[in-house]
DRENFIFI-26930 format. One record per atom (N, C-alpha, C): residue number from 0; residue in one letter; chain; atom name; y, z, x. Coordinates in Angstrom, 3 decimals, decimal comma. Layout:
DRENFIFI-26930
SITE  NUM  a  A  CA  Y  Z  X .
...
//
This chain:
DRENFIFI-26930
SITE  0  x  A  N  -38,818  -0,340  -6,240 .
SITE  0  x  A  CA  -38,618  0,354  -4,994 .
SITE  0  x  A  C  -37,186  0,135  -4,478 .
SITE  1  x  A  N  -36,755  -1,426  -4,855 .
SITE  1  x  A  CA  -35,221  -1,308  -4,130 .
SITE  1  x  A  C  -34,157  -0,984  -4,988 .
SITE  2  x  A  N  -34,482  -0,376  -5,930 .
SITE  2  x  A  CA  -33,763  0,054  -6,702 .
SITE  2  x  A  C  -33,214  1,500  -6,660 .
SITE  3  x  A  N  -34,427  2,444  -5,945 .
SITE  3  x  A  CA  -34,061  3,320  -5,609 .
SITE  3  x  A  C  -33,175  3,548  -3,750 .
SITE  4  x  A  N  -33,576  2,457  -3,107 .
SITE  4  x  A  CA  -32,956  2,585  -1,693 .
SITE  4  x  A  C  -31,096  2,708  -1,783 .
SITE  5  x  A  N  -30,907  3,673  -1,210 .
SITE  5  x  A  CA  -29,669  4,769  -1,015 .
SITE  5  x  A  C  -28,336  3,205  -0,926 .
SITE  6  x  A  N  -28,502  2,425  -0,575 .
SITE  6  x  A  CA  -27,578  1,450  -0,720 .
SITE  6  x  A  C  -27,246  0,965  -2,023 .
SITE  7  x  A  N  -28,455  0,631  -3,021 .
SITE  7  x  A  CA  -28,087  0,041  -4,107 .
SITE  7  x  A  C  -27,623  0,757  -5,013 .
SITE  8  x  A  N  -28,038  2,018  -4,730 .
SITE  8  x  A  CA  -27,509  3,603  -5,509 .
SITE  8  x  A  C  -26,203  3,639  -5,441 .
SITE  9  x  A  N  -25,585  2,978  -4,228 .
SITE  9  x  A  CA  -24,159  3,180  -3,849 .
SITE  9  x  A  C  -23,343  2,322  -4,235 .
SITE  10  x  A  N  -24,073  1,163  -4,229 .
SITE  10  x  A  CA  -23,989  -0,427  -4,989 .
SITE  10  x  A  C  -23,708  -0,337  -6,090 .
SITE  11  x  A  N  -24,417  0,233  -6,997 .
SITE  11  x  A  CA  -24,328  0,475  -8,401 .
SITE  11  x  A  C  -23,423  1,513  -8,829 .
SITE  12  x  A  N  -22,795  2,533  -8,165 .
SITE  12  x  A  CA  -21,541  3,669  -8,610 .
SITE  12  x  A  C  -20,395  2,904  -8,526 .
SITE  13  x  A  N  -20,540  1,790  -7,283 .
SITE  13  x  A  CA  -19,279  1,311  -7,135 .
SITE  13  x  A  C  -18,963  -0,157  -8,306 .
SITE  14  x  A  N  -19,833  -0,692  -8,401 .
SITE  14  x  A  CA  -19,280  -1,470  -9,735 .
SITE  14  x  A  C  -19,084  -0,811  -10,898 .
SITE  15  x  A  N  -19,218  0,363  -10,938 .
SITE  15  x  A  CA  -18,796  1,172  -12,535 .
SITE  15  x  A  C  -17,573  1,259  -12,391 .
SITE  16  x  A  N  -16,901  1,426  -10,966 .
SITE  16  x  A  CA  -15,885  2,417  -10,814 .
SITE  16  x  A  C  -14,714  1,172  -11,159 .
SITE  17  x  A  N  -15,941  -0,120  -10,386 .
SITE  17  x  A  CA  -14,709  -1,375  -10,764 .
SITE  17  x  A  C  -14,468  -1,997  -11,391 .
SITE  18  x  A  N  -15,744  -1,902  -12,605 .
SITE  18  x  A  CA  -15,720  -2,180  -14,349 .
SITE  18  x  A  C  -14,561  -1,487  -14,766 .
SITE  19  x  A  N  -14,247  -0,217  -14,515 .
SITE  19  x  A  CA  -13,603  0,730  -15,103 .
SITE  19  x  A  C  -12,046  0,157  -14,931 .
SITE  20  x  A  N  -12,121  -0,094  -13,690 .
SITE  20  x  A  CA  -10,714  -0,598  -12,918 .
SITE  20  x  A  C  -10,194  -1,865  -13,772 .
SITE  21  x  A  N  -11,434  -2,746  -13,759 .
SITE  21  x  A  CA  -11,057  -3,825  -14,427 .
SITE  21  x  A  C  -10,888  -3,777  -15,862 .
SITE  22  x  A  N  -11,263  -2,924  -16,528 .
SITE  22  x  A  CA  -10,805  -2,359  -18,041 .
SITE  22  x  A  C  -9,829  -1,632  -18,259 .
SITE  23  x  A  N  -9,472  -0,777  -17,167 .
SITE  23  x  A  CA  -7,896  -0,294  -17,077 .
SITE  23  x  A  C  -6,656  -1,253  -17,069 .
SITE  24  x  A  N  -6,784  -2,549  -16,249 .
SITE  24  x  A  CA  -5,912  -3,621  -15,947 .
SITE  24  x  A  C  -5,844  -4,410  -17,571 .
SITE  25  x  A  N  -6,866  -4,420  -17,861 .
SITE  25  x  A  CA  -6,939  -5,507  -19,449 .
SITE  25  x  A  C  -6,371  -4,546  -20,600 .
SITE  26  x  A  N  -6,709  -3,460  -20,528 .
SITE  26  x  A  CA  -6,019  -2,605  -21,403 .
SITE  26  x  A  C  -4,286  -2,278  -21,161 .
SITE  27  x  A  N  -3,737  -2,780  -20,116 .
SITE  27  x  A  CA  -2,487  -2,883  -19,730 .
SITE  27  x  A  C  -1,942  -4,060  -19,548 .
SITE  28  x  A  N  -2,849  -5,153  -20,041 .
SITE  28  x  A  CA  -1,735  -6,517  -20,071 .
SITE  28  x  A  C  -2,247  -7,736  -19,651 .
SITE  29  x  A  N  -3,440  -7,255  -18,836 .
SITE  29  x  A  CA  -4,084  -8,699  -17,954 .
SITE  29  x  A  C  -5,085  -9,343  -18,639 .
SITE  30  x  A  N  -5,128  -8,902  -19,679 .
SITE  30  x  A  CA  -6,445  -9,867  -20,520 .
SITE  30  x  A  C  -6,081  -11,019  -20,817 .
SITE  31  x  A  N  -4,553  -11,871  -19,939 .
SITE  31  x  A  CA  -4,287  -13,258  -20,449 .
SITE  31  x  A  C  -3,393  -13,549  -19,857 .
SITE  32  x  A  N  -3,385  -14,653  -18,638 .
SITE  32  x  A  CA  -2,558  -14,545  -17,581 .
SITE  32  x  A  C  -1,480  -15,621  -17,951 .
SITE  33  x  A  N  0,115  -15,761  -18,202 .
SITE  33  x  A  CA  0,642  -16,830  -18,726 .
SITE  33  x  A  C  1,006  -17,222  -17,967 .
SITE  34  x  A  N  0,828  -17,624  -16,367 .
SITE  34  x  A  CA  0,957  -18,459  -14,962 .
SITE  34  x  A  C  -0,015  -19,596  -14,957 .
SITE  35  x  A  N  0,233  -20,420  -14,460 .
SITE  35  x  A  CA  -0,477  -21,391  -14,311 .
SITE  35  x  A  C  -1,167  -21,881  -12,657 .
SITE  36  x  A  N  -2,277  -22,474  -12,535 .
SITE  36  x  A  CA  -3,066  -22,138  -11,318 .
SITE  36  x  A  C  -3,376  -21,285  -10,350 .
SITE  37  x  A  N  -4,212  -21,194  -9,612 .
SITE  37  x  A  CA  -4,864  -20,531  -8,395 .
SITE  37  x  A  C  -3,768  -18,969  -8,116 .
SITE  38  x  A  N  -2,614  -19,969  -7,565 .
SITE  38  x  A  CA  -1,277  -19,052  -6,843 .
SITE  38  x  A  C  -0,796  -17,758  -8,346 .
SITE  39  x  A  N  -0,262  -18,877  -9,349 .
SITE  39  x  A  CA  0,002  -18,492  -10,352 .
SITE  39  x  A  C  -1,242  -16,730  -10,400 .
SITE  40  x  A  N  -2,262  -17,151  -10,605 .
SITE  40  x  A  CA  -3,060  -16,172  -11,630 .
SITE  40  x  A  C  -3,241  -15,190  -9,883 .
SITE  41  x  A  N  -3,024  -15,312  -8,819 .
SITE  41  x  A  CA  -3,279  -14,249  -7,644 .
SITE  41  x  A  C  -2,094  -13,588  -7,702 .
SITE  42  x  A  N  -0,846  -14,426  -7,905 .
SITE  42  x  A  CA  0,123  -13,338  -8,012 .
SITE  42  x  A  C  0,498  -12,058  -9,225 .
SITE  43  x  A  N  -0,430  -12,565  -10,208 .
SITE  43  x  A  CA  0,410  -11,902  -11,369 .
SITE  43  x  A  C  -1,202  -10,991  -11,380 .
SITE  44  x  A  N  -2,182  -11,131  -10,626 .
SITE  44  x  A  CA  -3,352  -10,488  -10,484 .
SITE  44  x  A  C  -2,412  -9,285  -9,625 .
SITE  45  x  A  N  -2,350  -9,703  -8,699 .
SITE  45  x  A  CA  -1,901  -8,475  -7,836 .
SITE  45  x  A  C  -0,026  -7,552  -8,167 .
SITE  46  x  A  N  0,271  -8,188  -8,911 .
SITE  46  x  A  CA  1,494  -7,373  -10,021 .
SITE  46  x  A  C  0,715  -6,729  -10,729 .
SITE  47  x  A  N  -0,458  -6,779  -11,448 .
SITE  47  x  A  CA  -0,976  -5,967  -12,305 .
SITE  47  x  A  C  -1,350  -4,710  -11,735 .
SITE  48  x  A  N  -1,942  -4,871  -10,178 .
SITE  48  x  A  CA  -3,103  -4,442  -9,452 .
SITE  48  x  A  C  -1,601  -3,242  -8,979 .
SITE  49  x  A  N  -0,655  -3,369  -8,531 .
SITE  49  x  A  CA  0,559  -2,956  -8,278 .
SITE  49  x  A  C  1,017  -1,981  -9,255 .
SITE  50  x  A  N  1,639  -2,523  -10,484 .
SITE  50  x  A  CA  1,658  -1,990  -11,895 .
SITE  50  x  A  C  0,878  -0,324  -11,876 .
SITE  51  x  A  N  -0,718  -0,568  -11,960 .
SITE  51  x  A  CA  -1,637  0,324  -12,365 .
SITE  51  x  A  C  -0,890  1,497  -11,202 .
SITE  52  x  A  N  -1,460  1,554  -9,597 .
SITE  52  x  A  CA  -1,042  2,097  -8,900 .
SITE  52  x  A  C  -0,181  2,765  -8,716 .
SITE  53  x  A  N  1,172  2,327  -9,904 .
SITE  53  x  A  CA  2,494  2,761  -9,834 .
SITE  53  x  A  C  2,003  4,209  -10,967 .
SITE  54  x  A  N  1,829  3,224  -11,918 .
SITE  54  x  A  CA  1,643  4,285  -13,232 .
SITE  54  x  A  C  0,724  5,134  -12,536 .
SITE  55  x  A  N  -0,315  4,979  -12,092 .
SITE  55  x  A  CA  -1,498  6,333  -11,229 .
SITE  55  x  A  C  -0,386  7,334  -10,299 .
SITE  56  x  A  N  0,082  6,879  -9,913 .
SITE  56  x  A  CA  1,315  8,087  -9,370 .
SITE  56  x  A  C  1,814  8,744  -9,758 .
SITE  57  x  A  N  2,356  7,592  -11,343 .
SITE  57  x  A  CA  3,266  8,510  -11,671 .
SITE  57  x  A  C  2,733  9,769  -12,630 .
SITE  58  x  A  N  1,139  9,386  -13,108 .
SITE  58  x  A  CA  0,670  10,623  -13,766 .
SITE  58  x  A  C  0,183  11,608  -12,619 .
SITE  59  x  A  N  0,005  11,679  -11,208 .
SITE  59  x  A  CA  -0,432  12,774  -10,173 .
SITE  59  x  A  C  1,017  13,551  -9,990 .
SITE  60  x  A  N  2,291  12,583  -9,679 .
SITE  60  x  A  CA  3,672  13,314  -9,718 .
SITE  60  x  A  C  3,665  14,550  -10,942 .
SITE  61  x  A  N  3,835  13,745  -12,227 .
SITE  61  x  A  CA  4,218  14,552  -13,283 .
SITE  61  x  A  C  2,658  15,704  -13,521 .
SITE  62  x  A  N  2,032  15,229  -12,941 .
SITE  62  x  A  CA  0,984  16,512  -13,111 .
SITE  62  x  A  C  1,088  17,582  -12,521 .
SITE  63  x  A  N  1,241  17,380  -10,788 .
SITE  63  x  A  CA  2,124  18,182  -9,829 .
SITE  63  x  A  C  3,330  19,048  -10,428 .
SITE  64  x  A  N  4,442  18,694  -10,917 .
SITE  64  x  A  CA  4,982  18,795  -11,399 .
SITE  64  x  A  C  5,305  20,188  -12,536 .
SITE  65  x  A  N  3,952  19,589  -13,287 .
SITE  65  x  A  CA  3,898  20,129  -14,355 .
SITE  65  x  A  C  3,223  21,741  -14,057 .
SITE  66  x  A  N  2,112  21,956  -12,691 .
SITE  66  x  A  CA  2,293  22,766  -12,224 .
SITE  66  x  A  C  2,557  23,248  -11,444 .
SITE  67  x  A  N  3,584  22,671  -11,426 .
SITE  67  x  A  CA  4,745  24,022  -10,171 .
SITE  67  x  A  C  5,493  24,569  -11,471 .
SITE  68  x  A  N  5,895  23,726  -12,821 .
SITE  68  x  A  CA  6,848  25,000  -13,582 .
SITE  68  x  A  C  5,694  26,238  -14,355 .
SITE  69  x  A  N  4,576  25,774  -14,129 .
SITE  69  x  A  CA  3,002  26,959  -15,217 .
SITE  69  x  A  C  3,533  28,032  -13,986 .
SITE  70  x  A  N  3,264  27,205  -12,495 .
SITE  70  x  A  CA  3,376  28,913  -11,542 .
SITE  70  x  A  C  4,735  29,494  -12,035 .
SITE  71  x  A  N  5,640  28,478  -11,372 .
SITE  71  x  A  CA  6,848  29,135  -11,793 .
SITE  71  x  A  C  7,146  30,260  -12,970 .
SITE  72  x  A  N  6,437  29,597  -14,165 .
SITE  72  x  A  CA  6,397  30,856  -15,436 .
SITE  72  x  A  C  6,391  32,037  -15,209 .
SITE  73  x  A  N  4,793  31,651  -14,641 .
SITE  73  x  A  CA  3,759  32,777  -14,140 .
SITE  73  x  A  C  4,388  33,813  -13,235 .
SITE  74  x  A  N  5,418  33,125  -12,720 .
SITE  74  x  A  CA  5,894  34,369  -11,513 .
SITE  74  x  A  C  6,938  35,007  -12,124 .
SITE  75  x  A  N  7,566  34,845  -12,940 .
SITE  75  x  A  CA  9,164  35,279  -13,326 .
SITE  75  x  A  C  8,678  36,024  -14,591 .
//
């Protein structure tokens, strides 16, 4: 029964999304942190976390991008 209540439904989309997240980060470098302690592994956690964000831009830019020159074609 609580498996179906509308929270855990919501519960459960959102750890996929952050499995996913967290397999995006390891597939880019973080599967092995070469800092040492607590401070060490939060900072180079959140350089990674930084990193991704950057690159996620930069594929919405160059996508943008990419169609404004298809219209552009399209119009000329």
């Amino acid at each position: 029964m609580r498996e179906y209540d509308e929270e855990f439904v919501q519960a459960k989309k959102q750890h996929s999304a952050v499995e996913s997240a967290i397999n995006a980060l390891q597939v880019h470098g973080l599967n092995k942190c070469p800092d040492h302690g607590i401070d060490g592994f939060e900072r180079y956690a959140a350089l990674a976390v930084l990193s991704r964000n950057i690159q996620k831009i930069g594929c919405i830019v160059r996508d943008r991008e990419r169609k404004l020159l298809e219209e552009q074609k399209k119009a000329a």
